[in-house]
C-alpha positions as CSV (number, residue, x, y, z in Angstrom):
1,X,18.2,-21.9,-28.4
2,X,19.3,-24.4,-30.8
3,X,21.1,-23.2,-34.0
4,X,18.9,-24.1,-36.1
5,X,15.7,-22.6,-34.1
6,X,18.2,-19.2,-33.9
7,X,18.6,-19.1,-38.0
8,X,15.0,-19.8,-38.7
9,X,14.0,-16.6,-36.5
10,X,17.0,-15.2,-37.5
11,X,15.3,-15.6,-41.2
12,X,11.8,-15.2,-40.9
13,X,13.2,-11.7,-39.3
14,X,15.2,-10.1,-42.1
15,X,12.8,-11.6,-44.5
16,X,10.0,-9.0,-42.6
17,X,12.3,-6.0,-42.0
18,X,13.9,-6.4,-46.0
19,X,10.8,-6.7,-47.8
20,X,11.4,-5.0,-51.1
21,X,7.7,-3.8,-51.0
22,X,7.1,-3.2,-47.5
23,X,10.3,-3.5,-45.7
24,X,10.5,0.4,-45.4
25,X,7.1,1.2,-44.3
26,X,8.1,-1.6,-41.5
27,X,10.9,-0.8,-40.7
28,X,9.6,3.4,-39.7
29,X,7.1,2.1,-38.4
30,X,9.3,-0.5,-35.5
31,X,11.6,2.9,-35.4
32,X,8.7,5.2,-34.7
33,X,8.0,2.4,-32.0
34,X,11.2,2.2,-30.6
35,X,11.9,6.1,-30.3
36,X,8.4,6.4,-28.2
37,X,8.9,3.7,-25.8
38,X,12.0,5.7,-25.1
39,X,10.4,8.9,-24.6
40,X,7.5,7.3,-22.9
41,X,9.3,5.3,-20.6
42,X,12.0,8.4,-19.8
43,X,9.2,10.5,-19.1
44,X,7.2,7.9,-16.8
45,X,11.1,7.3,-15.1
46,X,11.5,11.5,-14.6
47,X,7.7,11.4,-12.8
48,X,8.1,8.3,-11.0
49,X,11.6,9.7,-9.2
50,X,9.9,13.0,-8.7
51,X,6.9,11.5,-7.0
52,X,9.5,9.2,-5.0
53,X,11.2,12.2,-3.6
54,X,7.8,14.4,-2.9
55,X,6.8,11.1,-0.5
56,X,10.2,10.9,0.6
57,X,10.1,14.6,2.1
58,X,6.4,14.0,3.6
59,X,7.7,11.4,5.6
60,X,10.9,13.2,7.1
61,X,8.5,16.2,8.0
62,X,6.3,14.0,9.3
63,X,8.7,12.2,11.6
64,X,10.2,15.6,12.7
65,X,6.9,16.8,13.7
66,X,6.8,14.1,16.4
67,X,10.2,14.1,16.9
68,X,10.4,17.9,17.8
69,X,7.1,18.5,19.1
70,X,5.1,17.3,22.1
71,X,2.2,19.5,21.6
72,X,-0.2,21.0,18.8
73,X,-1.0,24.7,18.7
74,X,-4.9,25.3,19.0
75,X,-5.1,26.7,15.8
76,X,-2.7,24.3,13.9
77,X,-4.9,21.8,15.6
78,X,-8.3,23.7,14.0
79,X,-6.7,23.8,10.6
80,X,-6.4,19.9,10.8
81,X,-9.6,19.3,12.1
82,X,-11.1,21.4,8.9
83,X,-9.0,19.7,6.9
84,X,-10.2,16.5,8.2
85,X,-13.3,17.6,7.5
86,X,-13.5,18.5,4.0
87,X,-12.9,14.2,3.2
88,X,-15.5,13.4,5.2
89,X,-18.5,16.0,5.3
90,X,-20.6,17.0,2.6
91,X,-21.3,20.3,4.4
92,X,-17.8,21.6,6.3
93,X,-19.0,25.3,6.5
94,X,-21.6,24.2,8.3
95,X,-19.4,22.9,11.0
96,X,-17.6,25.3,13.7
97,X,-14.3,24.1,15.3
98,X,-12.7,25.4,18.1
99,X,-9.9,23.9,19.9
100,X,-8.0,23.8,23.7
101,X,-5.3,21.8,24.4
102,X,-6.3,18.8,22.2
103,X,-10.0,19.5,23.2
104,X,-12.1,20.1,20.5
105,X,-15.7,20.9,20.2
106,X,-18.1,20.5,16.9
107,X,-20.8,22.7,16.8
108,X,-23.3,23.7,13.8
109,X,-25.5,21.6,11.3
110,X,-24.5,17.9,9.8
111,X,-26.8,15.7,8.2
112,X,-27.3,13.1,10.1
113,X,-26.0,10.3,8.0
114,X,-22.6,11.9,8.0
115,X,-22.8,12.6,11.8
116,X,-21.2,9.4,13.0
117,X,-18.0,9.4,10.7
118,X,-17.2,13.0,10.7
119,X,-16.9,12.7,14.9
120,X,-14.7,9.4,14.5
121,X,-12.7,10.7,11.3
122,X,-11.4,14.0,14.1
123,X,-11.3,11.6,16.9
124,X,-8.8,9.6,14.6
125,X,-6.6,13.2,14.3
126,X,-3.0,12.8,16.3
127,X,-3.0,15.6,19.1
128,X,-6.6,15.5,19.8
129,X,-7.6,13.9,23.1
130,X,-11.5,14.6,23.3
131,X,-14.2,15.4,20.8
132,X,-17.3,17.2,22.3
133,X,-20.2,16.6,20.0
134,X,-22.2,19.3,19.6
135,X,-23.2,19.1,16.5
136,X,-27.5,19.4,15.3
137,X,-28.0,16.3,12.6
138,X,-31.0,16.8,10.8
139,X,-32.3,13.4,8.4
140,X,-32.6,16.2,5.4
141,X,-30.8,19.2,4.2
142,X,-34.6,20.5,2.7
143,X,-35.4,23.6,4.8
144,X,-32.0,24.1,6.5
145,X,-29.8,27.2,4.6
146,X,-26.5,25.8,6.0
147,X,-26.7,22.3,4.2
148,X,-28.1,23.6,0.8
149,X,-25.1,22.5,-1.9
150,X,-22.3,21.0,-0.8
151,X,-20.5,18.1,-2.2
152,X,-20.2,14.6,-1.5
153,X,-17.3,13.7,0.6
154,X,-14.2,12.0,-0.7
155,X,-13.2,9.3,2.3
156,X,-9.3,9.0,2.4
157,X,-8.4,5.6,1.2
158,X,-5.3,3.7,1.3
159,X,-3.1,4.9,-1.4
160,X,-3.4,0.6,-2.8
161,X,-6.6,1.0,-3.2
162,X,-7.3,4.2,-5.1
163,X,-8.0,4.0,-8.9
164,X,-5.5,6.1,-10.3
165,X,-2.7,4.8,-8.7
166,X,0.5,8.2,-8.7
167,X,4.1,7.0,-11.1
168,X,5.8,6.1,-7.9
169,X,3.7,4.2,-6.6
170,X,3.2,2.4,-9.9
171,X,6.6,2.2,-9.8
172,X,7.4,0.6,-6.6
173,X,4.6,-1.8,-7.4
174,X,5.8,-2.8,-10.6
175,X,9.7,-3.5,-9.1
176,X,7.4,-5.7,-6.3
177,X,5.8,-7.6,-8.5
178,X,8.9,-8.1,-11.3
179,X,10.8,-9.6,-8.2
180,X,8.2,-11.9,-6.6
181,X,8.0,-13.5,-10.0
182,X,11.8,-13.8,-10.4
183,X,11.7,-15.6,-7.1
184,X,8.7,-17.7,-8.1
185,X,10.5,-18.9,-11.3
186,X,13.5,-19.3,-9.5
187,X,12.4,-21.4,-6.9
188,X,9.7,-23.4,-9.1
189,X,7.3,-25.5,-7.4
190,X,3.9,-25.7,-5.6
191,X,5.3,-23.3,-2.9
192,X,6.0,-20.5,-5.1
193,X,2.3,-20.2,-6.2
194,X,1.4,-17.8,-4.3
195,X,4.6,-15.6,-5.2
196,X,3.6,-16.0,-8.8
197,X,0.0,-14.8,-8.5
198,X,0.9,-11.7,-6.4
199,X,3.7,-11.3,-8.6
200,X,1.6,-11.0,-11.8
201,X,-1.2,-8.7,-10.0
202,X,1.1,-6.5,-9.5
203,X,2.9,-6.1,-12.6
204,X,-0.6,-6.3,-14.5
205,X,-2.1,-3.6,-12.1
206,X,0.8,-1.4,-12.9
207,X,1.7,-1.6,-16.0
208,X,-1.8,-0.6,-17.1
209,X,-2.5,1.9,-13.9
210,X,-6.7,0.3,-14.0
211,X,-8.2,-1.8,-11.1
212,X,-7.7,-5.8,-12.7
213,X,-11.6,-6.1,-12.5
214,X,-12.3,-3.1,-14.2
215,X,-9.3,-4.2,-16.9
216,X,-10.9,-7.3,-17.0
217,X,-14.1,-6.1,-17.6
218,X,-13.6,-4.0,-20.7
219,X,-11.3,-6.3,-22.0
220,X,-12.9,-7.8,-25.5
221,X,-15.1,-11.2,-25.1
222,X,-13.8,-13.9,-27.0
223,X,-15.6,-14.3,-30.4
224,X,-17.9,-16.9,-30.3
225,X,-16.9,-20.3,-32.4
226,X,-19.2,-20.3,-35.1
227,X,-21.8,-22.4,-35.8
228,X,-20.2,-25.8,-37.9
């Protein structure tokens, strides 16, 4: 920045901040500013490591459990099979597990638009080998006690593409996307495109913690020019 450019702004700056009418009100109000973007951004840092750490502990159990064991109880195996069910069935009281050496059988009521993915969703369960389907799908829960209520499943999705996206996660994605555009600047060029776009979803998508096309969508229209 030129010397002359760096007085000007230099300037213009203290002229704002030293107003003799205003300065004061200004001035508390960048201070006010300032003190919570620090508390903001401290908090946000404390929930982000935390969040870090609880995914860094699911993943050493996790790699434990099929480092130290071959098998899966029956009944550790039932409790994941329920579990499995509650994401993908409207109904999972309705269902009855049981389970023998990674053998398990499904037996009760389902509707029968659920049917389908709640047999693939415990197929899809580590330690289990065969699903018996014996399961009675009915087109409508009118008329049949055990499918009165209920709630409408909520399918697992990859943690990318979930709304509400946890501090670590917005974290990692923000530190993604701050280096891809370094390396885009950096390198310049047509090739580094690509780097840049990615690079700016990523920061955008984290920063404000919204899916971009829902951002986009409730961002204000332009005003219209009007009419000369």
């Amino acid at each position: 920045m030129s010397p002359l450019l760096l007085g000007a702004v230099l300037g213009a700056t203290g002229a704002f901040l030293l107003d003799p009418d205003l300065g004061r009100r200004r001035r508390a109000l960048i201070r006010d500013k300032v003190t919570r973007g620090v508390t903001e951004g401290r908090e946000f840092a404390d929930a982000a490591t935390q969040d870090l750490q609880h995914r860094a502990r699911g993943l050493r159990a996790r790699v434990g459990r099929l480092r130290g064991r071959r098998g899966t109880s029956n009944d550790v195996l039932v409790e994941r099979v329920r579990a499995k069910l509650g994401r993908y069935c409207s109904h999972p009281g309705a269902v009855e597990v049981t389970a023998f050496n990674g053998h398990v059988v499904l037996t009760g009521d389902v509707l029968a638009s659920e049917q389908q993915q709640v047999v693939a969703a415990v197929r899809s369960l580590r330690s289990v080998e065969h699903v018996d389907n014996k399961l009675t799908a009915y087109a409508s829960a009118e008329g049949i006690s055990s499918l009165q209520g209920g709630t409408a499943p909520d399918r697992e999705r990859f943690a990318l593409m979930e709304g509400d996206w946890s501090p670590g996660l917005r974290l990692m994605a923000g530190g993604t996307g701050a280096l891809l555009l370094l390396y885009a600047f950096a390198r310049g060029g047509l090739s580094s495109i690509g780097a840049l776009g990615a690079g700016a979803v990523l920061v955008g998508r984290a920063s404000t913690n919204r899916p971009l096309r829902r951002a986009l969508s409730s961002a204000p229209a332009p005003r219209e020019r009007e009419a000369a």
